[in-house]
Backbone bond lengths (Angstrom), bond angles and torsions (degrees), N, CA, C in turn:
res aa  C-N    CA-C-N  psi(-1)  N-CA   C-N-CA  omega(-1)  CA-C   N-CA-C  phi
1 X - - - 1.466 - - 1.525 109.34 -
2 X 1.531 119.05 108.66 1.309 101.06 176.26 1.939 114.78 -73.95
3 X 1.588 105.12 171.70 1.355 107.84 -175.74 1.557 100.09 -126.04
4 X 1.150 109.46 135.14 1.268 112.48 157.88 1.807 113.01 -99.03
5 X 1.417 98.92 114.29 1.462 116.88 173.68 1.340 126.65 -25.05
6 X 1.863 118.90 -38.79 1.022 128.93 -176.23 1.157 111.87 -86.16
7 X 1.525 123.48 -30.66 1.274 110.61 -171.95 1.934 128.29 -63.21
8 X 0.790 145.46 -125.42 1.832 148.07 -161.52 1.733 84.25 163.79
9 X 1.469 109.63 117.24 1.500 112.88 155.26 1.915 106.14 -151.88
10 X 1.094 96.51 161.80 1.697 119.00 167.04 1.332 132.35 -130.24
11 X 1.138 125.35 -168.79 1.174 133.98 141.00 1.545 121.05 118.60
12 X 1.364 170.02 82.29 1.048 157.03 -80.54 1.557 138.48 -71.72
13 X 1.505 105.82 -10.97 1.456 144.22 171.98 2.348 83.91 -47.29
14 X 1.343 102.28 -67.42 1.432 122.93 -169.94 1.748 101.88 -51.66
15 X 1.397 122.21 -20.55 1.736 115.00 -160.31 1.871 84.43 -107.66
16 X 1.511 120.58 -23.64 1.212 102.94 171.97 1.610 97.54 137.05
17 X 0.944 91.77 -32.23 1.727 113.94 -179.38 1.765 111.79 -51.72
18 X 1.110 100.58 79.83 2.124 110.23 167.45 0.958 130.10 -103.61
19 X 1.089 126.85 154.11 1.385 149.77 -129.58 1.448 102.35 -111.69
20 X 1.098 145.74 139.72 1.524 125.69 -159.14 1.682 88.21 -143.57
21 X 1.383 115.00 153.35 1.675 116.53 159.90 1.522 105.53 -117.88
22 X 1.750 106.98 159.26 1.462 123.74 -167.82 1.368 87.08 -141.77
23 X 1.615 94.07 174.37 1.408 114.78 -173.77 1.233 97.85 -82.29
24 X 1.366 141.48 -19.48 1.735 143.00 -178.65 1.505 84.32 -74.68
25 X 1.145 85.37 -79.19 1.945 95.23 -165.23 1.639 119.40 -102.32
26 X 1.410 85.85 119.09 1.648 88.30 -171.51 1.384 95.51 -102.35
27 X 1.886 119.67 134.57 0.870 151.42 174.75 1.857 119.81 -29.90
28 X 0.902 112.60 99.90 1.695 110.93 -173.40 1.074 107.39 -106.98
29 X 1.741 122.50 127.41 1.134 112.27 -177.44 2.076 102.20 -126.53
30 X 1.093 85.67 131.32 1.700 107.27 176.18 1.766 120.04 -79.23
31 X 1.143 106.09 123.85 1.862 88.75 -165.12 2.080 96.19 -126.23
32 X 1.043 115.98 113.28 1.449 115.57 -163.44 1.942 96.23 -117.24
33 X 1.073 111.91 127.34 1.496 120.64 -174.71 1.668 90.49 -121.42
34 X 1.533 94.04 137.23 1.585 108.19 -168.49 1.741 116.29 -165.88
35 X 1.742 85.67 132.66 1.845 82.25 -166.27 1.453 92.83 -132.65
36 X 1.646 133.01 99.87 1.542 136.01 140.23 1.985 73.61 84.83
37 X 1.348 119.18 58.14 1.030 133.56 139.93 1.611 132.26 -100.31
38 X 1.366 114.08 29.03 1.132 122.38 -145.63 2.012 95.22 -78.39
39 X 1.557 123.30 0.47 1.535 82.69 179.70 1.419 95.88 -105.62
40 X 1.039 111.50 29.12 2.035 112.38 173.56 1.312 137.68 -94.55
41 X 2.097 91.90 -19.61 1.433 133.92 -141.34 1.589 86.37 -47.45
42 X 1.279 87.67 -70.41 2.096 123.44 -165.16 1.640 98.96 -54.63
43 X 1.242 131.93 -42.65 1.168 117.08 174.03 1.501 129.24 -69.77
44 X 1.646 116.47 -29.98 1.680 120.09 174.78 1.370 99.22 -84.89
45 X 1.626 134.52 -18.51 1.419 121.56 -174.68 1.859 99.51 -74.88
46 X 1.141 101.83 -49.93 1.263 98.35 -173.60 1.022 128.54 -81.28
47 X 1.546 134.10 23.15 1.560 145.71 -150.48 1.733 62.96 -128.06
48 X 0.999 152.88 -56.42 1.459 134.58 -142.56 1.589 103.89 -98.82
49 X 0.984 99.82 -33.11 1.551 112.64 176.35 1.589 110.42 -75.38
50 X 0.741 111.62 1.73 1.771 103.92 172.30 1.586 111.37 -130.97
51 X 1.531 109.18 -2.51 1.575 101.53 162.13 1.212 124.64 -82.51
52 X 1.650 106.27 140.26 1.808 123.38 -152.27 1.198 106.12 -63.29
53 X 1.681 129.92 -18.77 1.241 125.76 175.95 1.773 110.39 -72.86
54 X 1.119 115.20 144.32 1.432 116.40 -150.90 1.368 91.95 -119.48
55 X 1.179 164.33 -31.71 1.695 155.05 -177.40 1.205 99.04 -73.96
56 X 1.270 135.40 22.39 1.651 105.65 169.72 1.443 131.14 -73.73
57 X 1.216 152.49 154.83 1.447 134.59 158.80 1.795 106.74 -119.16
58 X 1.794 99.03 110.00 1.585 89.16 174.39 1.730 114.62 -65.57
59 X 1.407 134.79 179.67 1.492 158.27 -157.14 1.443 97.69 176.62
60 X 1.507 92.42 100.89 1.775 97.59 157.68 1.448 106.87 -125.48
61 X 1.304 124.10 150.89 1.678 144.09 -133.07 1.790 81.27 -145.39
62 X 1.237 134.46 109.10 1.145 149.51 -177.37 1.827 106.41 -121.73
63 X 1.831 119.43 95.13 1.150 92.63 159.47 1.191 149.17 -112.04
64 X 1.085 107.76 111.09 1.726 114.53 -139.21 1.385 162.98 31.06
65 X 1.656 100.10 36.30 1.474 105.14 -173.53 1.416 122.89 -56.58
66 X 1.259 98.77 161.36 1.739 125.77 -177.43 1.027 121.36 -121.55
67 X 1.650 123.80 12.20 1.252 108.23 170.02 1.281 128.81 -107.53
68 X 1.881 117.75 -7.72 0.836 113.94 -164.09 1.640 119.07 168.42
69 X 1.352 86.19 -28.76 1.544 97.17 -150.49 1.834 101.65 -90.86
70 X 1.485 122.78 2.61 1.356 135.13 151.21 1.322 113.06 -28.52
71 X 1.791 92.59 -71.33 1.587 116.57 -158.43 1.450 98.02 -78.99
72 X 1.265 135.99 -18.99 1.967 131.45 157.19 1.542 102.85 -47.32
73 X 1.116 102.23 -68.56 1.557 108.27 -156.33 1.580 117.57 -75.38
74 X 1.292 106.92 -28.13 1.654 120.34 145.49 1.422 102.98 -40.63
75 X 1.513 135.17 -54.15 1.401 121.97 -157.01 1.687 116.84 -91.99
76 X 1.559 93.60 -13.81 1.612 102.13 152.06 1.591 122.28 -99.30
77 X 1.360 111.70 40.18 1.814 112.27 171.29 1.342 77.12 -49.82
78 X 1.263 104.75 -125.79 1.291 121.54 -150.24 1.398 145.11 -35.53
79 X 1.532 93.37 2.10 2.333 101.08 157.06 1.081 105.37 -114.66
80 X 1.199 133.06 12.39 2.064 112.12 150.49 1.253 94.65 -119.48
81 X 1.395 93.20 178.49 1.559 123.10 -161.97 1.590 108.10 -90.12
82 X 1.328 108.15 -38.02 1.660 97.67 170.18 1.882 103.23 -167.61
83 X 1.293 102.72 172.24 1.377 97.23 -173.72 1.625 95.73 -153.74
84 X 1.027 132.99 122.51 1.554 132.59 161.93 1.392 129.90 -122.37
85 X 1.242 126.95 140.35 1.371 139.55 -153.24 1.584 112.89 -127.31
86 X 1.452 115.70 87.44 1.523 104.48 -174.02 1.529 93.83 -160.01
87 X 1.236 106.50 167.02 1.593 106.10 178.90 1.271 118.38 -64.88
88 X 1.295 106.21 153.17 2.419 106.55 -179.05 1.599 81.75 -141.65
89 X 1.663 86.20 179.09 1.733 98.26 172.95 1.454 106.60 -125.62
90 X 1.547 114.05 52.22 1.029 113.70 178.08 1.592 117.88 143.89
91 X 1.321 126.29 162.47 1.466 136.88 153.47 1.973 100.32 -36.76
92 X 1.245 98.80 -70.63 1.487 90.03 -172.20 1.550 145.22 -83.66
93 X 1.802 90.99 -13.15 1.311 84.05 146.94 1.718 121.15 -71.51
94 X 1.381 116.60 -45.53 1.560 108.64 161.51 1.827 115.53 -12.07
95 X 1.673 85.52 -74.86 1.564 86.30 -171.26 1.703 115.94 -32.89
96 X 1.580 107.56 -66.25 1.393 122.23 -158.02 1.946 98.82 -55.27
97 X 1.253 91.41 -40.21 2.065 70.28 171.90 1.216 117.39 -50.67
98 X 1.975 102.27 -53.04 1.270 99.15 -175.71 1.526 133.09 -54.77
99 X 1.899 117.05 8.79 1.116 97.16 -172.52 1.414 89.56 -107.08
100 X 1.723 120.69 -23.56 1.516 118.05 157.10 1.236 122.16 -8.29
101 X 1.330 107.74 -62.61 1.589 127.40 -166.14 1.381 113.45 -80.10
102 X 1.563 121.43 -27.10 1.262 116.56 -140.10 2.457 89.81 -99.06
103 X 1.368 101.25 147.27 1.302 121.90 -168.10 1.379 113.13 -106.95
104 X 1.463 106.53 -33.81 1.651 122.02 178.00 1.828 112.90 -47.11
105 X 1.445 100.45 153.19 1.207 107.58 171.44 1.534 118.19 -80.87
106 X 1.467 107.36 -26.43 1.258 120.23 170.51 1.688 100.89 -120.12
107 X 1.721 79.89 152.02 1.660 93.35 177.63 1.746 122.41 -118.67
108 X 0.758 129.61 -172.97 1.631 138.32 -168.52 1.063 136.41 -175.38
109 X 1.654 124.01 140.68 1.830 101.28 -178.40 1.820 74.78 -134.84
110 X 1.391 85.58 140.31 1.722 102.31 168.13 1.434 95.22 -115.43
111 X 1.361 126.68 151.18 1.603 130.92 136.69 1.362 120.64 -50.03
112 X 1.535 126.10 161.79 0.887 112.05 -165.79 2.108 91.49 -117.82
113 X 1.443 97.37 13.40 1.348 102.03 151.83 1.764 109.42 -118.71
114 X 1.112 128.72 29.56 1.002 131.84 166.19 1.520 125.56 -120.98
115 X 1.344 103.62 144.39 2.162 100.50 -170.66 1.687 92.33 -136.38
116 X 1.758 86.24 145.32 1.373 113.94 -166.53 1.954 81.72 -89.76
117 X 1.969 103.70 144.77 1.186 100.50 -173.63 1.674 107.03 -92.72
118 X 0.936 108.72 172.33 1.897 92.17 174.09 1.338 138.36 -79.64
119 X 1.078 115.64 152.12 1.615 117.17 -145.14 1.123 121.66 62.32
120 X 1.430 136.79 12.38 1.792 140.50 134.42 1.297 125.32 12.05
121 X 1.589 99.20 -84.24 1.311 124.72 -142.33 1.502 93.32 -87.15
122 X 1.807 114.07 -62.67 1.805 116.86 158.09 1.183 115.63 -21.68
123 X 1.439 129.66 -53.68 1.350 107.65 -152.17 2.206 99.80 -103.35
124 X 1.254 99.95 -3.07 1.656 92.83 168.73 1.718 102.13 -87.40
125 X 1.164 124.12 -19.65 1.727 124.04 177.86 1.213 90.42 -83.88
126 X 1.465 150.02 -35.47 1.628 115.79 177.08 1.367 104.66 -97.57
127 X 1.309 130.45 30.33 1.527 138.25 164.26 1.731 91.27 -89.75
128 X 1.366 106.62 -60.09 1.582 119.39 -167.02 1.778 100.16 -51.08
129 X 1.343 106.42 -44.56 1.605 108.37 -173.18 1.548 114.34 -64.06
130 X 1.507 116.00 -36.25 1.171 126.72 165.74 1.800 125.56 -48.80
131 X 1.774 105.70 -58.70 1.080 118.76 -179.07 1.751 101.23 -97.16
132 X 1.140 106.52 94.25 1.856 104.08 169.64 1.914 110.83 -66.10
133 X 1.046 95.04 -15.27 1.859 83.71 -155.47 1.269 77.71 -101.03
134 X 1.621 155.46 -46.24 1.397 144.34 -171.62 1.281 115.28 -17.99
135 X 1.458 143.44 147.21 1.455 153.86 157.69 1.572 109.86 -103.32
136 X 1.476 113.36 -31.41 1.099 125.47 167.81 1.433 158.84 -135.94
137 X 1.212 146.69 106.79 1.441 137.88 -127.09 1.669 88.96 -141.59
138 X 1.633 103.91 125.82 0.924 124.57 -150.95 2.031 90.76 -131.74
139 X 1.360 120.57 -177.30 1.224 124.64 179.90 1.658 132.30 171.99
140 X 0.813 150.94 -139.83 1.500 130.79 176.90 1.733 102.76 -120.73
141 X 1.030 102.40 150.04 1.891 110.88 163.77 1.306 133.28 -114.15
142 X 1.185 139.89 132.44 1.829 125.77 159.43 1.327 106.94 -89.06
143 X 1.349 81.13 110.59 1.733 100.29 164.81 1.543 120.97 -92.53
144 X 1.450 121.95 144.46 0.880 126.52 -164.14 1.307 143.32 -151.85
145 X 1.894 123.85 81.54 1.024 117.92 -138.48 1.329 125.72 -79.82
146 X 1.377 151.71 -178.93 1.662 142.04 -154.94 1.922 68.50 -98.44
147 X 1.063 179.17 6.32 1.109 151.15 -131.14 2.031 85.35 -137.75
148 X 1.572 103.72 -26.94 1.663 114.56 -172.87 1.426 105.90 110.02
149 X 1.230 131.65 2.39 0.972 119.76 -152.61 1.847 106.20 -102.91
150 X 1.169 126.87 116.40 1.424 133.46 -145.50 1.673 100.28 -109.31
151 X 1.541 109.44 121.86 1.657 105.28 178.70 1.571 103.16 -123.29
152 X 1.463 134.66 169.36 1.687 115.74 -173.00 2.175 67.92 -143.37
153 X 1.608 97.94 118.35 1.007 109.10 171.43 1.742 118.48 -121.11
154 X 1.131 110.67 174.39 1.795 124.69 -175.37 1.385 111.80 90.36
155 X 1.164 125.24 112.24 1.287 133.57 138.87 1.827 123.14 -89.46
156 X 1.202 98.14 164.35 1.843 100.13 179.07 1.296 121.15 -61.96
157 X 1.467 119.68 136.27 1.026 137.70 169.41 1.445 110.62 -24.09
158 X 1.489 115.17 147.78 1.443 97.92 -178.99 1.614 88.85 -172.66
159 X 1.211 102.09 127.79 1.833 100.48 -175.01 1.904 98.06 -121.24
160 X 1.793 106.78 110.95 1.275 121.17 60.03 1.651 103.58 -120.19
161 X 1.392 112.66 -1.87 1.253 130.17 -175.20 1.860 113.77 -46.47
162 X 1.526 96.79 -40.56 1.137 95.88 171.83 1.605 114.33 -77.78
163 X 1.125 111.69 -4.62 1.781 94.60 -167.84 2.179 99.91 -99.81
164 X 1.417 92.40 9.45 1.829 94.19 175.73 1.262 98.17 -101.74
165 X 1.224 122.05 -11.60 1.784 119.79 -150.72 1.479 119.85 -177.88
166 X 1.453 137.43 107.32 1.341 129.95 171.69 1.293 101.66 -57.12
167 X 1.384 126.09 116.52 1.242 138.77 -158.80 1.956 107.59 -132.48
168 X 1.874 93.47 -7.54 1.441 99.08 176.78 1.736 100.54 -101.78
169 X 0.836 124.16 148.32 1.656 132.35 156.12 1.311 134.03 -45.61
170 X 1.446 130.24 64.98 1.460 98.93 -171.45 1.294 142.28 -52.99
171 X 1.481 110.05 -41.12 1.668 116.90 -176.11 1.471 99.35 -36.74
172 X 1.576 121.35 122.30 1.497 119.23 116.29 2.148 83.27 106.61
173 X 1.174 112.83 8.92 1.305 145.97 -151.72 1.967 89.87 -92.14
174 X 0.838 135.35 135.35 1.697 144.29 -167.20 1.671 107.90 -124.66
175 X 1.779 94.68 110.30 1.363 98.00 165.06 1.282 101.30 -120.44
176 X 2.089 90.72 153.71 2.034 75.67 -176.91 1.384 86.50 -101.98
177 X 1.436 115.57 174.76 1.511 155.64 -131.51 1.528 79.29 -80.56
178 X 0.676 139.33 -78.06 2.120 152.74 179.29 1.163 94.48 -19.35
179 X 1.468 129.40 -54.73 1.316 110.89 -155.23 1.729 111.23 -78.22
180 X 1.301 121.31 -10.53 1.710 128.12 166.65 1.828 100.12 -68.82
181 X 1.248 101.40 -28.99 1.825 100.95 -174.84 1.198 110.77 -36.71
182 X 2.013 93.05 -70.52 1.171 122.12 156.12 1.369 153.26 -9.60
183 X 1.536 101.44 -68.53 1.221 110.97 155.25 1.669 128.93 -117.35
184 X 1.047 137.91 -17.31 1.223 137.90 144.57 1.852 75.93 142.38
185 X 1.552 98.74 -157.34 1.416 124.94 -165.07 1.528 92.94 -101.57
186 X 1.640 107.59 164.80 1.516 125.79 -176.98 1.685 104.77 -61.13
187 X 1.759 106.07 158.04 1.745 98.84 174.07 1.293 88.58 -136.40
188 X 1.507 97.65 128.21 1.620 106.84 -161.65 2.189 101.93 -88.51
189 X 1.383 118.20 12.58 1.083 112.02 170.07 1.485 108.75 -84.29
190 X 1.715 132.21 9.12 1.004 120.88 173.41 1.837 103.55 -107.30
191 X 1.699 106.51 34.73 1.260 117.02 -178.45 1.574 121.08 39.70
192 X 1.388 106.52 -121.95 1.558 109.08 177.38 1.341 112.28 -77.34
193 X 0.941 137.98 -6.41 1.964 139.66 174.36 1.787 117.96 -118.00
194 X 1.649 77.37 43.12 1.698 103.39 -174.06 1.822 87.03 -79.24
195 X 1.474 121.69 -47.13 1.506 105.90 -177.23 1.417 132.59 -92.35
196 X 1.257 96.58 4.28 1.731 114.84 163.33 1.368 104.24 -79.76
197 X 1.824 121.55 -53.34 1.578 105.80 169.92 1.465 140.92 -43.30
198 X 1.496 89.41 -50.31 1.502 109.78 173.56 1.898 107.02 -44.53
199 X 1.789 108.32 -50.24 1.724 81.37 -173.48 1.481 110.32 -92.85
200 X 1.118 125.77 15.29 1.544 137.35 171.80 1.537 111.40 -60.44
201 X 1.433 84.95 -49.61 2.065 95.26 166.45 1.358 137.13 -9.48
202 X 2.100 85.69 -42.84 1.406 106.22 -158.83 1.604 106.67 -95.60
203 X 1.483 92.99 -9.81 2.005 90.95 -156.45 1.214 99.67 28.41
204 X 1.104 106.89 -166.02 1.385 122.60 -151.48 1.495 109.80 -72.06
205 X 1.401 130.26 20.21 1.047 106.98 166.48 1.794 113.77 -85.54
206 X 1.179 113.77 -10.15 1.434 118.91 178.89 1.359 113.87 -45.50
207 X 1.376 116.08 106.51 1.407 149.81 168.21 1.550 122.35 -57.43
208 X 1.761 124.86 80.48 1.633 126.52 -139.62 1.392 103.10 -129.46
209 X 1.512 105.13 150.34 1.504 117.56 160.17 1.311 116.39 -113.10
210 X 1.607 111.89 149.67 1.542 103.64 179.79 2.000 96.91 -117.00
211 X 1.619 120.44 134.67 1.058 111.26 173.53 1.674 111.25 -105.00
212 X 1.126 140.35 92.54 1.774 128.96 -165.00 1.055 127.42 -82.42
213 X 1.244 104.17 78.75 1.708 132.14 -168.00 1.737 115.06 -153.71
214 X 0.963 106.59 178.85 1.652 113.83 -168.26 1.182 103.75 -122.87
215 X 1.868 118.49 93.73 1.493 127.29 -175.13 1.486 127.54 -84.47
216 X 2.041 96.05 -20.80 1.925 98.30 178.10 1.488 90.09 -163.83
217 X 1.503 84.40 156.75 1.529 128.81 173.89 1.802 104.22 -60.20
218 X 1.057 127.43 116.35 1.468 108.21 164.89 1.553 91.21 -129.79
219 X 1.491 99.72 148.26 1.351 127.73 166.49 1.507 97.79 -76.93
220 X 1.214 108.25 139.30 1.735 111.82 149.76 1.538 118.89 -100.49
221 X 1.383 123.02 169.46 1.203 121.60 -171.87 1.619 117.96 120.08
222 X 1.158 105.80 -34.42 1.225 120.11 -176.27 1.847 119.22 -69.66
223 X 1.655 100.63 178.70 1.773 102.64 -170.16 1.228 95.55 -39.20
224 X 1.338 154.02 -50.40 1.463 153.46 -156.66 1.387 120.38 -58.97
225 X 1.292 99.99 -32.73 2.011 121.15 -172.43 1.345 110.61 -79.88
226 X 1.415 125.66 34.17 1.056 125.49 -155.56 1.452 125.77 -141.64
227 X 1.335 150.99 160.44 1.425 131.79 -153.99 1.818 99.87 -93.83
228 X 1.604 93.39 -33.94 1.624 89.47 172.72 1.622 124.54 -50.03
229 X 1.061 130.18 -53.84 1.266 131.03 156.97 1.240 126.32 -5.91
230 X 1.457 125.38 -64.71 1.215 149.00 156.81 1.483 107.47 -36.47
231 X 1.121 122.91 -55.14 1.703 125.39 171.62 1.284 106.80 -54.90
232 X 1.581 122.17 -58.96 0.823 125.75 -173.29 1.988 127.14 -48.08
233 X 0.956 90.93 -45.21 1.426 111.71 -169.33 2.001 93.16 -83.39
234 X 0.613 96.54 -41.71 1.733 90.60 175.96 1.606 121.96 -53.38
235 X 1.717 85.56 -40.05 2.049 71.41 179.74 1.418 94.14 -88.62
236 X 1.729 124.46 -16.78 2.070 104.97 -167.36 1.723 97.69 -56.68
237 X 1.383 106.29 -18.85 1.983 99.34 -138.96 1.735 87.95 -95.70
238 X 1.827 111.16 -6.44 1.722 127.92 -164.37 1.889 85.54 -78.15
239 X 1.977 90.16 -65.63 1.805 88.56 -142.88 1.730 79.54 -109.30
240 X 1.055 156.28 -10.05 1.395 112.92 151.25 1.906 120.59 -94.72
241 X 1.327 116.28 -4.94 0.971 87.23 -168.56 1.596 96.43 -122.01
242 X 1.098 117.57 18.80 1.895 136.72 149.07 1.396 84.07 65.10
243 X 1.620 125.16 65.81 1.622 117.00 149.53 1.484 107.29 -92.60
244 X 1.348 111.63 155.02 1.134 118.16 -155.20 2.058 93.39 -73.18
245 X 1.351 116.15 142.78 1.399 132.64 171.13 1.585 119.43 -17.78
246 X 2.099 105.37 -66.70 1.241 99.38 -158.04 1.148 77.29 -105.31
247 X 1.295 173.05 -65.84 1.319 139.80 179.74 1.633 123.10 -27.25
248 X 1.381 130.27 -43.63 1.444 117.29 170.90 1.849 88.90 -64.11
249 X 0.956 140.47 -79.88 1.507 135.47 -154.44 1.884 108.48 -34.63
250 X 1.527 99.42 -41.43 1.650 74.93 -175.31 1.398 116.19 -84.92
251 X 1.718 97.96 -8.19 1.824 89.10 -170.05 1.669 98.20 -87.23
252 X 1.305 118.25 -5.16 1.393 103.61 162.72 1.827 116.57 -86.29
253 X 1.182 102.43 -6.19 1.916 99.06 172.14 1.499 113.64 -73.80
254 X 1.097 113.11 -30.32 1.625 145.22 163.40 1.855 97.52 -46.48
255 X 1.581 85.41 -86.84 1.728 81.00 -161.20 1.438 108.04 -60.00
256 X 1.660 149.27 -6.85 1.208 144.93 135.47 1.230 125.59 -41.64
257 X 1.193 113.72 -39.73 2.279 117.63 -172.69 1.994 68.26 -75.83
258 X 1.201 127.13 -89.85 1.486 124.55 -142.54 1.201 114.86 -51.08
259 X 1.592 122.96 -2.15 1.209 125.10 -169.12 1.650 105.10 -86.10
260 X 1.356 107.75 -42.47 1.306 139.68 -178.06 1.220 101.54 -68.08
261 X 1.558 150.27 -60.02 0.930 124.41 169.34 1.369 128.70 -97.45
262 X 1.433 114.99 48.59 1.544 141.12 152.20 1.873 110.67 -48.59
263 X 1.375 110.10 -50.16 1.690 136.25 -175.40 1.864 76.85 -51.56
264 X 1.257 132.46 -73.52 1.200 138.83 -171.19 1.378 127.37 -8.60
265 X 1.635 90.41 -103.43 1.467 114.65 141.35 1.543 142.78 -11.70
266 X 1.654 94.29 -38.16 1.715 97.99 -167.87 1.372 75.39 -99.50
267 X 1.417 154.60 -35.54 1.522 133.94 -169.12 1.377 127.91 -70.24
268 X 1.515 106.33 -12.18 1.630 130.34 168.73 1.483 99.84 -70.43
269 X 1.177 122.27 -18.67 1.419 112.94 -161.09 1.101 131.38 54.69
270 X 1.759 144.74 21.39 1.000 158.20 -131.27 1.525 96.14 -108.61
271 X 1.306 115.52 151.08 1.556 131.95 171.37 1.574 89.26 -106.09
272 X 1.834 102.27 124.59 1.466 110.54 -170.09 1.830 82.97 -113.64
273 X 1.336 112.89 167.10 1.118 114.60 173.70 1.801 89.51 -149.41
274 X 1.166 111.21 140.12 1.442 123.37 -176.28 1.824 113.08 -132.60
């Protein structure tokens, strides 16, 4: 593991203490990137820490907050697996260390305003046991905006379906370790639809499970809630995932009018289900 000198990290990975995978339990590793998120800290540490599946190893990617959220993750040294504190240029560079680090057979990104619900992690490892050949196991979310306004999103993977629309869920979402082989690590110049590119890679050869249930809490509000996104994801789905030009152009005029009247919708207060 290299170290960068400057950084501040913990957590038991450092006392010697590793995380091992078996043929019962294959190694899951959780990778949470977090900047001056400190009133969430205690809620995503412990959403992972209390699911009954027992091989997990958390990875949180800290770049350099100041408000607080040090002295959280200081008070969980010793129940995660590691914690580091140094500057990144981003969520995804975050991620890509975190896959540096990460040992698991399966992988994961939680928010660090987002919590895995219980029985999560169990019931995507006997999805995984079910589907041997899967690369990816995907599942539903409650999303949930500061405004109250509650949506339960992700449906199954579905190619060409996926190449109009991330239509799978990422939060809390399980890739195993092979499929980075595969395609390498995230490239954060496709900004916020850095992990929609990444499985575009595959077109349709991407090899998936669907679990139809509600695995995490997501906050809304975040880089995702945002019009950039929409840009973003238009050229990944253009030049890696070769949709044709003026079809990506109008279905992004689309996801702009609906974006816009999002303000709408969330003032009805309505439980949307998609």
């Amino acid at each position: 593991m290299q170290t960068n000198p400057a950084a501040v990290s913990g957590g038991n990975r450092l006392r010697g203490v590793l995380a091992q995978s078996s043929v019962d339990l294959p190694l899951v590793t959780v990778i949470t990137a977090v900047f001056n998120g400190r009133p969430f800290v205690a809620g995503c540490l412990e959403s992972v820490l209390q699911q009954d599946y027992t091989n997990i190893e958390h990875i949180v990617l800290d770049a350099g907050s100041t408000d607080g959220t040090l002295d959280v993750l200081r008070q969980y040294d010793n129940r995660i697996a590691l914690w580091k504190s140094e500057p990144d240029k981003g969520i995804y560079d975050a991620w890509n260390k975190g896959l540096v680090e990460a040992r698991g057979d399966w992988i994961c990104f939680l928010g660090i305003d987002d919590e895995f619900l219980p029985g999560a992690v169990k019931a995507y490892m006997a999805l995984a046991a079910k589907h041997t050949e899967a690369e990816y196991l995907s599942s539903r979310v409650r999303w949930v905006h500061p405004s109250g306004y509650v949506r339960t999103r992700g449906a199954p993977w579905a190619w060409p379906e996926f190449l109009r629309w991330m239509c799978s869920a990422h939060p809390g979402s399980m890739h195993r370790a092979s499929l980075y082989e595969r395609f390498g690590s995230y490239d954060p110049s496709f900004g916020s639809a850095a992990d929609y590119e990444l499985l575009l890679r595959a077109r349709g050869s991407l090899r998936t499970a669907y679990l139809p249930r509600v695995t995490v809490m997501m906050r809304g509000g975040g880089m995702t809630d945002n019009r950039a996104v929409l840009a973003d994801s238009h050229r990944a789905k253009v030049t890696t995932g070769g949709r044709n030009a003026i079809l990506a152009a109008m279905e992004l005029g689309i996801a702009n009018a609906k974006y816009l009247l999002r303000p709408l919708r969330r003032a009805f207060g309505r439980i949307a289900v998609r």
